[in-house]
C-alpha positions as CSV (number, residue, x, y, z in Angstrom):
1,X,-0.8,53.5,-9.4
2,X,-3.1,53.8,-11.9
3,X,-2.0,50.9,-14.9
4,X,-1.4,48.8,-11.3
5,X,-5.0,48.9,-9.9
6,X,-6.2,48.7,-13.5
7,X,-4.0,45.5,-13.9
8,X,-4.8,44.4,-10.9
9,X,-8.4,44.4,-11.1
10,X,-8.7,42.8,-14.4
11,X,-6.7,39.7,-13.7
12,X,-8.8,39.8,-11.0
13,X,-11.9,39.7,-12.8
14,X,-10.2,37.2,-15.2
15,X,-9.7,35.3,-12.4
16,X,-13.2,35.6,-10.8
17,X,-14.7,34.9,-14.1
18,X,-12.7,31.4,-14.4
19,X,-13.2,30.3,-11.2
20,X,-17.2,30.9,-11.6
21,X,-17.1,28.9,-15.0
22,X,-15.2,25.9,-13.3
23,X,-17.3,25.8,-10.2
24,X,-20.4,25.6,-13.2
25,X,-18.7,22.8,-14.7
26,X,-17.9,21.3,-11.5
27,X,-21.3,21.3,-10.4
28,X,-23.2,19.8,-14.4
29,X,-20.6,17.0,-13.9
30,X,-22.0,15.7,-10.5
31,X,-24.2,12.8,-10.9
32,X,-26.9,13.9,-7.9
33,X,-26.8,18.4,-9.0
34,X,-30.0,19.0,-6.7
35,X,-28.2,18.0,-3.5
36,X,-25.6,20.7,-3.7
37,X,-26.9,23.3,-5.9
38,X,-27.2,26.0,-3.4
39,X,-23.5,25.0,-2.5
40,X,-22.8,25.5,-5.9
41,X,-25.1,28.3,-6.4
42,X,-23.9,30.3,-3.9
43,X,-20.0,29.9,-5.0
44,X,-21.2,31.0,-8.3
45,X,-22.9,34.0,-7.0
46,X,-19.8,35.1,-4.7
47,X,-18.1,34.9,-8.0
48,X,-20.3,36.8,-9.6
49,X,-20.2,39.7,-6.9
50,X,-16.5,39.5,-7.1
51,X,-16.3,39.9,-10.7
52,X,-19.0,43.0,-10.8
53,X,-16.7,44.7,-7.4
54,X,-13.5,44.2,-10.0
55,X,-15.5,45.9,-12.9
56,X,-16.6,49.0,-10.7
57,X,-12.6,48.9,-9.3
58,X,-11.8,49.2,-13.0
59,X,-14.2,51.7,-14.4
60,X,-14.2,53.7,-11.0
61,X,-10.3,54.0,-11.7
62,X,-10.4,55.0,-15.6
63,X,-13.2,57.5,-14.1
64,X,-11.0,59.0,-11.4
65,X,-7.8,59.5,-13.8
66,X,-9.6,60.4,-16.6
67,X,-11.1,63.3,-14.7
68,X,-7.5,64.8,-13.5
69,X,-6.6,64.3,-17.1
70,X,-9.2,66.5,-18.2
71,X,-8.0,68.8,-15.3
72,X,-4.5,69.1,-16.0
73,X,-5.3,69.5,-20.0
74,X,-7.7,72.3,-19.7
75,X,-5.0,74.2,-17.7
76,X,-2.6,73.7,-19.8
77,X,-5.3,75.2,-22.7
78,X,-6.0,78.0,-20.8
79,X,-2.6,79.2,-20.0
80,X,-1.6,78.6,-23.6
81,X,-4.5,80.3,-24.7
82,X,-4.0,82.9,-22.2
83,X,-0.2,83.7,-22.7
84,X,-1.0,83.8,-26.8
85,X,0.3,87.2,-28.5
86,X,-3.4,89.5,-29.0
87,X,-2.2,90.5,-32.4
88,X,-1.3,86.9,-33.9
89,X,-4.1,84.9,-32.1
90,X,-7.0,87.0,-30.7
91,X,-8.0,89.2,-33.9
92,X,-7.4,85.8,-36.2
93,X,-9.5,83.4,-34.1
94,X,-12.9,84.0,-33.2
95,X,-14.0,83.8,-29.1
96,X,-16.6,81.3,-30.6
97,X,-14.2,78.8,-32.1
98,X,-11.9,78.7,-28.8
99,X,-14.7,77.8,-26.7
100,X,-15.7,75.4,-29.1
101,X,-12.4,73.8,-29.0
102,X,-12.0,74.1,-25.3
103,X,-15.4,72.1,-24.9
104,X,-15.0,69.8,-27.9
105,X,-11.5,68.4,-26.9
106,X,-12.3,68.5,-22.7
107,X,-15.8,66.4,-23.7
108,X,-13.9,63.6,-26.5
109,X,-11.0,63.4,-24.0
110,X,-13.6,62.6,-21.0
111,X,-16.1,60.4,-23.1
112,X,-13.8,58.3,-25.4
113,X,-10.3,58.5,-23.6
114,X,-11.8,56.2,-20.9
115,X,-14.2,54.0,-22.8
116,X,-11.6,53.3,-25.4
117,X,-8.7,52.5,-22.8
118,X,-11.2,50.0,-20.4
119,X,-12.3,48.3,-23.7
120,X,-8.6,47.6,-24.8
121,X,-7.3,46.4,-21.4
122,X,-10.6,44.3,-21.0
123,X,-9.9,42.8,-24.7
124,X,-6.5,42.2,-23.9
125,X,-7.1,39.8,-20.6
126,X,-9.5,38.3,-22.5
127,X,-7.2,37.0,-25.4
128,X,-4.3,36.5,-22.2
């Protein structure tokens, strides 16, 4: 569900994004503009609310999935962690250094995982 509403709401946005630049170009190419510009302005608003609600779609999506990423991962660190041998693992590695890496990894995989994946599907509409 989550490429789909992602997909979804960025050909949506594509979409709403056109439409708002053709009802602009529509409107500059009519010879009396102050009779219907709040006809015009107000389609180019409703665009522009549409496009900003497929936006918070997108981003609220990439939030939502990120976060059970960042669930599923530090459970999967903390059983490894917690099923490691004491004698191999626990008098080699500092406590210091697995926290660090607990926190380090949970905090680039919440920060840039998201960012980085809304950027590239927002790129890649934009070239479609």
């Amino acid at each position: 569900p989550f490429v789909i509403i992602t997909q979804v709401s960025m050909i949506l946005y594509c979409g709403c994004s056109i439409g708002c630049d053709f009802i602009i170009g529509q409107w500059t190419n009519q010879d009396d503009q102050k009779a219907k510009m709040w006809y015009y302005a107000s389609i180019s608003f409703g665009f522009g609310i549409a496009t900003a609600a497929c936006v918070c779609m997108r981003v609220g999506t990439i939030l939502y999935f990120s976060l059970g990423c960042d669930r599923k991962l530090h459970e999967k660190m903390i059983r490894r962690v917690s099923n490691a041998p004491i004698n191999l693992y626990y008098d080699v590695t500092p406590i210091g250094r697995v926290l660090n890496k607990f926190s380090s990894d949970l905090g680039d995989l919440s920060t840039q995982l998201g960012f980085t994946y809304g950027s590239m599907l927002a790129m890649f509409y934009n070239l479609v």
